[in-house]
TILUM-837235 format. One line per 10 residues: their letters; for each residue x, y, z of C-alpha. Coordinates in pm, 1 decimal, m for minus. Example, Ala and Ser with C-alpha at 12.3 -4.5 7.8 and 13.67 -1.06 7.14 Angstrom:
TILUM-837235
AS = 1230.0/m450.0/780.0 | 1367.0/m106.0/714.0
//
This chain:
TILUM-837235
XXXXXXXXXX = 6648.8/11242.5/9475.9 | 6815.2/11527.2/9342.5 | 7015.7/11441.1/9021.0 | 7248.9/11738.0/9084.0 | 7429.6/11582.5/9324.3 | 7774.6/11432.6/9257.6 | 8080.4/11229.7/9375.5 | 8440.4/11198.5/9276.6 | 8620.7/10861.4/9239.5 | 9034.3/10928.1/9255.6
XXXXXXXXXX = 9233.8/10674.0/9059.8 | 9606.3/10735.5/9158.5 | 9764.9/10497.0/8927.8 | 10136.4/10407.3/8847.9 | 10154.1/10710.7/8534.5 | 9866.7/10903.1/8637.7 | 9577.0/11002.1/8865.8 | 9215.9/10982.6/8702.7 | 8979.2/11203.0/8834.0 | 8586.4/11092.7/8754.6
XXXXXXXXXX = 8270.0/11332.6/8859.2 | 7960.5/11100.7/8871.8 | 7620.3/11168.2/8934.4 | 7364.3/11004.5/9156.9 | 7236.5/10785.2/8827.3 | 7653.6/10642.1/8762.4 | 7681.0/10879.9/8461.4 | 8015.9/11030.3/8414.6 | 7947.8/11414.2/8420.9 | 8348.6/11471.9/8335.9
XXXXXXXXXX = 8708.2/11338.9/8411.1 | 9015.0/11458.5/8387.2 | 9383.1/11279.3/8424.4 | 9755.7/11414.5/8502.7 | 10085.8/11210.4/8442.3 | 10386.2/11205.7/8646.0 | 10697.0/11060.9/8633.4 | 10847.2/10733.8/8719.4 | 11226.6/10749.2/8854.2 | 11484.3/10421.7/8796.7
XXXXXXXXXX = 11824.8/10532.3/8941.0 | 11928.5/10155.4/8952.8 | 11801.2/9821.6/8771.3 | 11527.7/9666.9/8942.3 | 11467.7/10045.2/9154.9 | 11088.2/10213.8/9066.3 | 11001.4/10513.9/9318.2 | 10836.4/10834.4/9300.8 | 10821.0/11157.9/9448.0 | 10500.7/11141.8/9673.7
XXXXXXXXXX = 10453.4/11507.6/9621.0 | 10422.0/11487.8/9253.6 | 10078.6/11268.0/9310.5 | 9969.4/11547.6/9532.7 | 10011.9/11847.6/9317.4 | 9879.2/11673.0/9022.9 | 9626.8/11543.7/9217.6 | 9491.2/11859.7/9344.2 | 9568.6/12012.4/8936.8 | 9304.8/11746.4/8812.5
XXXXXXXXXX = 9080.3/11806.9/9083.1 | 9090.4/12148.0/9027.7 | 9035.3/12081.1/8613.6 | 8768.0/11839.7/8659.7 | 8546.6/12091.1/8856.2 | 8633.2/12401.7/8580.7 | 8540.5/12191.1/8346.5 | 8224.9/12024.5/8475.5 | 8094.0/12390.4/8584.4 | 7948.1/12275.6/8892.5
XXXXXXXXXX = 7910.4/12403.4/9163.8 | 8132.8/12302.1/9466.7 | 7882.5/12238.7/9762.1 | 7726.6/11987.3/9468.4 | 7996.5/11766.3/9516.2 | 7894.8/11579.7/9820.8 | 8194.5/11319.1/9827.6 | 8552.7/11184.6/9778.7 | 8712.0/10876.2/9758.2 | 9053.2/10687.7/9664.4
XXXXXXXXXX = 9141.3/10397.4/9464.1 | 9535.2/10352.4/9455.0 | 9816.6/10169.7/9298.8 | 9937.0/9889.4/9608.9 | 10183.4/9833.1/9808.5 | 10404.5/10150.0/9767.8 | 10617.0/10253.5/10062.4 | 10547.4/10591.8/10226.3 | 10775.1/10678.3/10504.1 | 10678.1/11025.6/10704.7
XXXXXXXXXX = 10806.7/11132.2/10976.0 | 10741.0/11298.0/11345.5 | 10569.3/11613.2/11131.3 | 10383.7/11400.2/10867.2 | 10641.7/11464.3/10586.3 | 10774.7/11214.9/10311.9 | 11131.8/11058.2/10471.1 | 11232.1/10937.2/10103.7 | 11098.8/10858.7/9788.7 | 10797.3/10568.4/9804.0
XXXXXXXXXX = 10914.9/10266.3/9661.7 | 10673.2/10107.8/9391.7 | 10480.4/9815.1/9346.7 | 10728.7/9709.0/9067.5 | 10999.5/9760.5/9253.4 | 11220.4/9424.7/9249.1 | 11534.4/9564.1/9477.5 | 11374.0/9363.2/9773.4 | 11501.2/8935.8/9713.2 | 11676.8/8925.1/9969.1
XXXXXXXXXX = 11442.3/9044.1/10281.0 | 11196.8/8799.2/10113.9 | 11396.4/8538.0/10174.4 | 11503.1/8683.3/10483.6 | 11087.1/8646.4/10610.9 | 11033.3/8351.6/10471.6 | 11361.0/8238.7/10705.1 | 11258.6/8355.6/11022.8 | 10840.7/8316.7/10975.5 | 10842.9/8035.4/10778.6
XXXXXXXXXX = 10636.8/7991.1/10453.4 | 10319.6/7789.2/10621.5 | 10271.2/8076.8/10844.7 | 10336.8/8317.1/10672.3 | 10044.2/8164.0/10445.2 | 9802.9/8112.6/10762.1 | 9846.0/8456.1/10850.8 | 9852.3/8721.8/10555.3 | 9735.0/8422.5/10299.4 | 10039.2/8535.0/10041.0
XXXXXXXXXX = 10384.0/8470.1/9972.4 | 10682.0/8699.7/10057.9 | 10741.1/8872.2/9694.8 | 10936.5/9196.5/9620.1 | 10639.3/9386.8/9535.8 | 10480.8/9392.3/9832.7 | 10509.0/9697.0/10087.3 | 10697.6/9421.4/10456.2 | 10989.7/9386.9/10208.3 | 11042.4/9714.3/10126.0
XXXXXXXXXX = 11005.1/9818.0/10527.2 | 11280.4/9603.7/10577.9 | 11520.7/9700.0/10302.5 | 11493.6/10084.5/10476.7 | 11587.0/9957.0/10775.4 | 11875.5/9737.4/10640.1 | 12008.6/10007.9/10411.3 | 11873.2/10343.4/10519.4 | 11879.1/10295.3/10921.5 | 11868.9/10674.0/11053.1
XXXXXXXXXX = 11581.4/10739.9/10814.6 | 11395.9/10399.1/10980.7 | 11477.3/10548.3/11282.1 | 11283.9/10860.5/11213.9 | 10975.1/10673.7/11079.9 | 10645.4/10803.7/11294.2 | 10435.1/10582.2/11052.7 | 10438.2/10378.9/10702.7 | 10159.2/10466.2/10412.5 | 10032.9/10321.0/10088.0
XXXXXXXXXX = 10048.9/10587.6/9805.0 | 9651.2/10695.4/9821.9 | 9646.0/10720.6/10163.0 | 9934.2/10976.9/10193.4 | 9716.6/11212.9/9900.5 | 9394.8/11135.2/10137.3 | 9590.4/11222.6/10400.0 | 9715.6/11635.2/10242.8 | 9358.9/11652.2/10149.9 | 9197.1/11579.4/10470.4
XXXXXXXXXX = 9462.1/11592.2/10743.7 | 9407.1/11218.8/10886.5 | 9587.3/10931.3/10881.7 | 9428.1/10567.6/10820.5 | 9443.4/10265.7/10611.4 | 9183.4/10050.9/10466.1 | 9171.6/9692.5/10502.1 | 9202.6/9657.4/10132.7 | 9521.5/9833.5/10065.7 | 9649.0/9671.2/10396.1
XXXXXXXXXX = 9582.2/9337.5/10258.8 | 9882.9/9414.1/10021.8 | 10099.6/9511.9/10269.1 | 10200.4/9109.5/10425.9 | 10200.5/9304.7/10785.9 | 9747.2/9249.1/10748.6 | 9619.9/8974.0/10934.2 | 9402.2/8858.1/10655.7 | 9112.0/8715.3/10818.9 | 9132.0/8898.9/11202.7
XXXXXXXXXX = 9140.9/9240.1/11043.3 | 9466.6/9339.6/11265.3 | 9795.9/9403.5/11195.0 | 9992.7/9120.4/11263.5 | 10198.5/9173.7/11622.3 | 10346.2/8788.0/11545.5 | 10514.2/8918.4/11224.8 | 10613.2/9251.0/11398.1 | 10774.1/9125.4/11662.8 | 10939.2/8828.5/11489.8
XXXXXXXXXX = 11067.0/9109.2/11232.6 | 11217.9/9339.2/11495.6 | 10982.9/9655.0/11317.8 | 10807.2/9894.9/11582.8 | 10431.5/9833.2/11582.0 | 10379.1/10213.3/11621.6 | 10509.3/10257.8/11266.5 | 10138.8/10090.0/11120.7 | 9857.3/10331.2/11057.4 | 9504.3/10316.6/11224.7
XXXXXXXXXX = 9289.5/10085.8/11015.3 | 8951.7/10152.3/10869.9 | 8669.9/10038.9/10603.3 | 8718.5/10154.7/10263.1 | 8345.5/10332.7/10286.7 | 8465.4/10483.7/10613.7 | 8450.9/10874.0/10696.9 | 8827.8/10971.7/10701.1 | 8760.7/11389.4/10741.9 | 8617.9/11654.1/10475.8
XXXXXXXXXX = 8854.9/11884.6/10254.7 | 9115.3/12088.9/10419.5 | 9069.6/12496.5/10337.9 | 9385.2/12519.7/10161.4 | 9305.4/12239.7/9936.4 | 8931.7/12374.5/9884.0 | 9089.9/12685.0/9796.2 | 9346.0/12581.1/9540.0 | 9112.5/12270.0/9383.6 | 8784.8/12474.1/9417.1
XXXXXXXXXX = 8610.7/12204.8/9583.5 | 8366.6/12280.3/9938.2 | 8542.4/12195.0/10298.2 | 8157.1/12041.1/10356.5 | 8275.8/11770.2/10091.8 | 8299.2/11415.5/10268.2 | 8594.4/11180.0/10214.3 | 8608.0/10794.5/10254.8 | 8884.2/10586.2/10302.0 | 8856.2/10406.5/9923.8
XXXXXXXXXX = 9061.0/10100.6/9836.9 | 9309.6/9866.4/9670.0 | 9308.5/9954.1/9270.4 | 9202.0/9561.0/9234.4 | 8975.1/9564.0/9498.9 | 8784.6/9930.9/9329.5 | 8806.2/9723.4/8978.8 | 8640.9/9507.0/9119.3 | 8325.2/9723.8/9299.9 | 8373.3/9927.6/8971.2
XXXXXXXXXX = 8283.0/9601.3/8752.5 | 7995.4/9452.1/8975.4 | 8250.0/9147.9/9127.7 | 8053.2/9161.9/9478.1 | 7930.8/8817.9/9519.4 | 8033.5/8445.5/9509.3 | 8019.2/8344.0/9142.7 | 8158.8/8713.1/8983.5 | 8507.6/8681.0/8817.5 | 8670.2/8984.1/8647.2
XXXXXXXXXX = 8906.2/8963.2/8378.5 | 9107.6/9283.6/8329.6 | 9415.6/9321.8/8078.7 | 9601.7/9692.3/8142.2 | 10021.9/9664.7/8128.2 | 9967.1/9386.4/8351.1 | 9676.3/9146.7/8373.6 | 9428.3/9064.5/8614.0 | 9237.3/8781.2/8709.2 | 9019.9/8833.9/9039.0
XXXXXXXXXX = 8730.0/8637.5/9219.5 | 8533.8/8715.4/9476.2 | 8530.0/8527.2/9807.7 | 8320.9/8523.8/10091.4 | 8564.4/8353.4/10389.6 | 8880.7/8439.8/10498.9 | 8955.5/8110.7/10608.8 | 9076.1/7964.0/10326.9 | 9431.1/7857.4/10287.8 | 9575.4/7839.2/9971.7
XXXXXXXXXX = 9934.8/7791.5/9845.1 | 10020.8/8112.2/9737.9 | 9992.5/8042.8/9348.5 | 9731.5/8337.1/9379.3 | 9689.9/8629.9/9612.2 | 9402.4/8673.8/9870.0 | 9299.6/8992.2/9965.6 | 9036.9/9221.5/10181.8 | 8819.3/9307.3/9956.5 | 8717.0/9674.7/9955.6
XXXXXXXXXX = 8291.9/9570.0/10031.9 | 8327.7/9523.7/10433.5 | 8383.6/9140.6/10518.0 | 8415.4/9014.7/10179.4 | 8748.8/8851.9/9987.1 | 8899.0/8830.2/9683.6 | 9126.1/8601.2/9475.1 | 9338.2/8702.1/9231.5 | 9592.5/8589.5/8955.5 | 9827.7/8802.8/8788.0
XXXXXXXXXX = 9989.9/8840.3/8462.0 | 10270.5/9084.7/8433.9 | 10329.0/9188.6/8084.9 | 9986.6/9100.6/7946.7 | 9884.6/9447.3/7756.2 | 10255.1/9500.3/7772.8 | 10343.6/9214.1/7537.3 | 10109.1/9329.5/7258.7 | 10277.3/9692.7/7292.6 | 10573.9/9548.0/7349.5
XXXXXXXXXX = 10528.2/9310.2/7007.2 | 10365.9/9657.4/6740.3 | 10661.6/9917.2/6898.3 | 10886.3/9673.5/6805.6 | 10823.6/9482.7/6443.8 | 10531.1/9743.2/6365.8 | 10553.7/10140.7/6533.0 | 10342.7/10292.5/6304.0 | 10033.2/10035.7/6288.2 | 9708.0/10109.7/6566.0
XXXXXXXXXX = 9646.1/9857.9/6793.5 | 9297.2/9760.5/6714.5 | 9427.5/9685.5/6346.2 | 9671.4/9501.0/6494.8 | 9438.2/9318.9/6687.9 | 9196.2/9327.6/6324.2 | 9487.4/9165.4/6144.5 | 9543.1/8932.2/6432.0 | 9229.0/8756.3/6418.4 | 9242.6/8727.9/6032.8
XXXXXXXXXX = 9511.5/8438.6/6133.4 | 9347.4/8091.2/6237.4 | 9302.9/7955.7/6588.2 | 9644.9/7837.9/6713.3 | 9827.4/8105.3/6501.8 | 9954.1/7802.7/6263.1 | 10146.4/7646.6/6520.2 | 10305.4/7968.6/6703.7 | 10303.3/7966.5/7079.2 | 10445.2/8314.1/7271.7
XXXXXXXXXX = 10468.7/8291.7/7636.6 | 10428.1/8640.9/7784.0 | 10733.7/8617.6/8066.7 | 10867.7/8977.3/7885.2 | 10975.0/9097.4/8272.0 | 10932.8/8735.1/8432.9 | 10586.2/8621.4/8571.9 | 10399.3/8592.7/8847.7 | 10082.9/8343.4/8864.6 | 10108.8/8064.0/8867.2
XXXXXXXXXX = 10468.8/8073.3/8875.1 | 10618.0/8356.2/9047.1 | 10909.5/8389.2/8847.2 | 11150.2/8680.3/8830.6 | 11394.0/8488.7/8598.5 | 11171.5/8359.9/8352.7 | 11157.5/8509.7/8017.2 | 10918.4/8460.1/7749.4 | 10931.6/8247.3/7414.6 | 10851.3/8157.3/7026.6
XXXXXXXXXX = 10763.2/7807.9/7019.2 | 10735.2/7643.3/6681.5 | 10857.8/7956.5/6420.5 | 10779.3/7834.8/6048.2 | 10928.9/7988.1/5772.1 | 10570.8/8035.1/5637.3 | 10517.4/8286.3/5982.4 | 10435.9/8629.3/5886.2 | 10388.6/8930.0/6162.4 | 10020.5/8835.1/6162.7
XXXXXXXXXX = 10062.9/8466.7/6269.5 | 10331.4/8609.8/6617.5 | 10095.6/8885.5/6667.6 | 9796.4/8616.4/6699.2 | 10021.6/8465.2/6880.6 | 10116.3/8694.7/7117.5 | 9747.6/8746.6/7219.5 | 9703.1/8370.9/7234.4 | 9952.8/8371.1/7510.1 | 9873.0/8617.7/7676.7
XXXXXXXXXX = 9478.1/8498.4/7745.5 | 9666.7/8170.4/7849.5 | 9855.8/8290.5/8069.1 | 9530.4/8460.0/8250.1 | 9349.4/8094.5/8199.5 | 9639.5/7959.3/8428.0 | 9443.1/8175.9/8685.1 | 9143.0/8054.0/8584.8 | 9246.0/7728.4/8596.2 | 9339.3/7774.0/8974.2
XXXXXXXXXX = 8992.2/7946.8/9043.2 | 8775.7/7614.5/8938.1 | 9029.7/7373.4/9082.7 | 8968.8/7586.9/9427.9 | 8644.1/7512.5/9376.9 | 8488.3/7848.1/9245.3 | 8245.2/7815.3/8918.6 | 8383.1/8047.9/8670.6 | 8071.4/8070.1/8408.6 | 8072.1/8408.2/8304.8
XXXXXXXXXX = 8411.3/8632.8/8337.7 | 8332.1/9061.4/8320.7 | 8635.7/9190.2/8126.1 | 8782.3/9485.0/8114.3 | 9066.0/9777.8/8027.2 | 9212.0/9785.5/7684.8 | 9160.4/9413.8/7622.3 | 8782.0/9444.8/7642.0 | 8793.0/9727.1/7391.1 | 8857.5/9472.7/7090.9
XXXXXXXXXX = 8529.5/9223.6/7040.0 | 8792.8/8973.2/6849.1 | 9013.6/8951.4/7175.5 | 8690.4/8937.6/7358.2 | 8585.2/8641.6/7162.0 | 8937.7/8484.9/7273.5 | 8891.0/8531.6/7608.4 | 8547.0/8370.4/7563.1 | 8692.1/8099.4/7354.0 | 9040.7/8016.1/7615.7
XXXXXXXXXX = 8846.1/8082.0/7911.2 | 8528.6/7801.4/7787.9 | 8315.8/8135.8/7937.4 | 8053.2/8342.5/7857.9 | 8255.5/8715.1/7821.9 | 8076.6/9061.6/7980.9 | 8132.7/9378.5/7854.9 | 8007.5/9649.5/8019.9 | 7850.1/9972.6/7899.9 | 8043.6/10213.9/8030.9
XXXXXXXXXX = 8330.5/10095.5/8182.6 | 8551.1/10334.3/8385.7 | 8777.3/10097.4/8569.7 | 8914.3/10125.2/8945.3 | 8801.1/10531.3/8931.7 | 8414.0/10429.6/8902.6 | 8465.5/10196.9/9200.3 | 8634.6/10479.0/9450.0 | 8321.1/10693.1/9299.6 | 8074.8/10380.2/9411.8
XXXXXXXXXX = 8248.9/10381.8/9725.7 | 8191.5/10777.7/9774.6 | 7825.4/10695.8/9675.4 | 7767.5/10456.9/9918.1 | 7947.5/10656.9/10189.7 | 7705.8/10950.1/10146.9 | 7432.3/10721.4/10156.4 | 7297.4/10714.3/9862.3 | 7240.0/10362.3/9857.3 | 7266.5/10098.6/10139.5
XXXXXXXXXX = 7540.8/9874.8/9999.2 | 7788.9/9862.8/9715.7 | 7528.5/9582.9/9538.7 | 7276.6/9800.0/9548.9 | 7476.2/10080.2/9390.8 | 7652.3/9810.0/9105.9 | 7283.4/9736.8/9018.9 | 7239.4/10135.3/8974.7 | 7593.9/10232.3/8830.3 | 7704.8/9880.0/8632.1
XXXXXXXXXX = 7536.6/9818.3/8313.6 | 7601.6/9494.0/8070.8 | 7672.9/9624.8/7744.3 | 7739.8/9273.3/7572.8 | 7731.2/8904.6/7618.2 | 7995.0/8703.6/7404.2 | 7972.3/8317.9/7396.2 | 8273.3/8076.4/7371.3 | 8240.5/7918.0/7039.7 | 8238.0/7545.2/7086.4
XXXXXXXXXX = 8503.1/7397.5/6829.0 | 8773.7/7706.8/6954.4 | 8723.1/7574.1/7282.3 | 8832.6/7256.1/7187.3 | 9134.7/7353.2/6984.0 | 9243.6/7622.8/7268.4 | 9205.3/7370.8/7503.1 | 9450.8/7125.3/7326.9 | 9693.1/7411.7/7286.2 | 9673.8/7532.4/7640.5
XXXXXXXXXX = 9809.3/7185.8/7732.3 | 10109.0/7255.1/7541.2 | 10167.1/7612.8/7660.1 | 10164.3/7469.7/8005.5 | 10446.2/7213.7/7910.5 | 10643.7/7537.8/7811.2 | 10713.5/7668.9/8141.1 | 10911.3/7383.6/8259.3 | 11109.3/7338.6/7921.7 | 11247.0/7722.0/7937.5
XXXXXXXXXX = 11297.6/7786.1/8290.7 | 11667.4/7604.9/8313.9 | 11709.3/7821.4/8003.5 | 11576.9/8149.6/8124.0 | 11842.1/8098.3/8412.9 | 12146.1/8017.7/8205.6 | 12087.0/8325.0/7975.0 | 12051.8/8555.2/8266.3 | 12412.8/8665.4/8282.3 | 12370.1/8774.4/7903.1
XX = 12116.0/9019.3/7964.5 | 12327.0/9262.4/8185.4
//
């Protein structure tokens, strides 16, 4: 094999696309990143200009292969991961109708309700396996054509925000089962978007793209884009997937058994699964994953990294997080009787809970910053054991749990996790997140290896092993009892101080 040969993983995330060169051994040969910006014209609204991920898409690109110095017919391949369930709208010549509207975008209550209504919640469940919630991409269809009918109207065809950049790179239009997954249009287990849920919903069926695997051949590099990025027309591009789904590949989660624990602004609790046949009751979502025929499970935690930041630019702007985290752990198990819940922006597993907001439970006057900023870590590797939790009651053996993002930077918080979670903790060597998956995807599209488990074996290292320590997993698991109980004895709460947060 010739070890000058190299992919690119593309991670367009929420505040920036990551751009990662590998080689053919999983090293990272250089990366670069751009930022743009978010836009909130009304509460609850989150959209962005789909033309700001292509421009600084194409300006990372075109950094990443200055910097690397390689040469452009070396780069053999291409592929996506991408933040889910954004709304692209283009029209009868391929161009953006409106803003996309986001992931977090929470504008959309009412048409969830409204699909819930005419579906109903059972099949709704037996047929995309999730629950109508504002984040996902059938809501936001419907509040266009509610709100903004003459732009419906002109709709030739909906996207998902990495497959409108694949799409200026390469000039074709498709959709991976991932990414689809996220959409509640998927037909989880048949692979086909649903006509039942079309129909039902009065949307035109014409409006969904083609549908494709996430190591499939989409088209090579356009001319114009070669010329402005300085990458080769010969390179290859493959479809790519879901950010969860390439966080997954990226961390080795590609058989029954692997969990993955990762804690960004939000957290992350996914597992894989073999069958789509399982019905579950929509405490956690159930996706395509992005290896062909496989599954996932997953549990999230919105303002998990986001409390902790959330907590030091508040009480303590000037200290680093990892001596936050240092100080933290100086504080005994249980934080001397301080509980946080982490509902900053409401929750979502198990509780799906836009009104819920999060809580001090048992302040002392002895508390200093230390004990709520144990605390707030505490809470927030709770709140990813509730996922847990629903894992091993589904049945799934959750053993060993692969953690990472900016939680598995810290070995204390590590040794949390290990400690709430009663399992073993894996660090990896070189972790690179959702980007290293789309680059694993690229590798295995090029074939360079035969599957994405033989390429995890190649690209995934194990950097460290940390054990749960048997007397914190006895004290965490009597607190976790009580920070179950304090759900239910806030929520009326949460409700009736709702009108004071305007």
């Amino acid at each position: 094999m010739d070890p000058m040969e190299y992919v690119i993983g593309v991670d367009l995330g929420t505040s920036a696309v990551k751009v990662l060169l590998v080689d053919r051994n999983g090293r990272v040969k250089a990366d670069c990143s751009e930022s743009y910006p978010l836009y909130h014209d009304r509460s609850g609204y989150s959209e962005q200009n789909p033309e700001d991920w292509v421009g600084k898409t194409l300006a990372a690109l075109k950094k990443l292969i200055q910097k690397s110095g390689v040469r452009p017919d070396a780069v053999k391949g291409l592929s996506f991961s991408g933040q889910m369930h954004g709304l692209v709208l283009l029209d009868e010549q391929a161009r953006p109708l409106r803003r996309a509207i986001l992931w977090n975008d929470t504008r959309t209550s009412e048409e969830c309700r409204e699909i819930e209504a005419v579906i109903g919640k059972d099949s709704l469940l037996a047929i995309c396996k999730n629950r109508a919630l504002e984040g996902f991409t059938l809501p936001k269809l419907l509040w266009v054509k509610k709100h903004e009918p003459d732009l419906y109207k002109r709709a030739r065809v909906f996207l998902l925000p990495k497959d409108y950049v694949r799409f200026r790179l390469t000039g074709q239009i498709a959709m991976d089962y991932s990414d689809a997954a996220g959409t509640l249009l998927l037909d989880i287990a048949k692979k086909v978007w649903s006509s039942d849920l079309l129909e039902k919903l009065g949307l035109d069926s014409h409006i969904c793209p083609p549908l494709v695997e996430s190591e499939a051949f989409v088209g090579t590099i356009r001319p114009e884009v070669a010329e402005e990025t300085g990458l080769s027309t010969t390179t290859k591009v493959f479809a790519g997937g879901a950010d969860n789904a390439c966080g997954a590949v990226g961390a080795g989660v590609l058989s029954e058994g692997k969990t993955m624990c990762s804690i960004g602004t939000s957290g992350v609790v996914l597992s894989y699964e073999s069958t789509g046949e399982r019905v579950f009751s929509g405490e956690v979502h159930y996706f395509n994953h992005a290896k062909p025929g496989a599954y996932y499970l997953m549990g999230v935690t919105l303002a998990a990294g986001y409390s902790l930041d959330w907590f030091r630019s508040t009480f303590d702007g000037d200290i680093s997080f990892g001596e936050l985290v240092k100080q933290a752990v100086g504080v005994p198990v249980g934080a001397r009787g301080l509980l946080f819940t982490p509902y900053l922006v409401g929750e979502r597993t198990p509780h799906a809970d836009g009104d819920i907001r999060g809580s001090f439970i048992g302040i002392d006057a002895s508390h200093t910053k230390w004990e709520f900023a144990r605390a707030v870590i505490e809470g927030i590797t709770f709140s990813l054991h509730e996922s847990i939790e629903i894992l091993k009651q589904s049945g799934k053996s959750v053993e060993s749990v692969v953690s990472i993002g900016g939680g598995a930077k810290s070995g204390e918080w590590l040794q949390i996790q290990a400690d709430v979670f009663d399992a073993a903790v894996v660090k990896l060597k070189n972790e690179q997140g959702p980007g290293m998956g789309a680059a694993m995807i690229a590798a295995c599209g090029c074939g360079w290896f035969d599957s994405l488990e033989e390429c995890a074996a190649a690209f995934v290292q194990v950097g460290q092993v940390i054990q749960p320590r048997p007397e914190s997993v006895e004290q965490y698991r009597q607190l976790f009892a009580v920070y179950r109980d304090v759900y239910e004895n806030t929520r009326a709460l949460s409700r009736q101080l709702k009108e004071f947060r305007k």
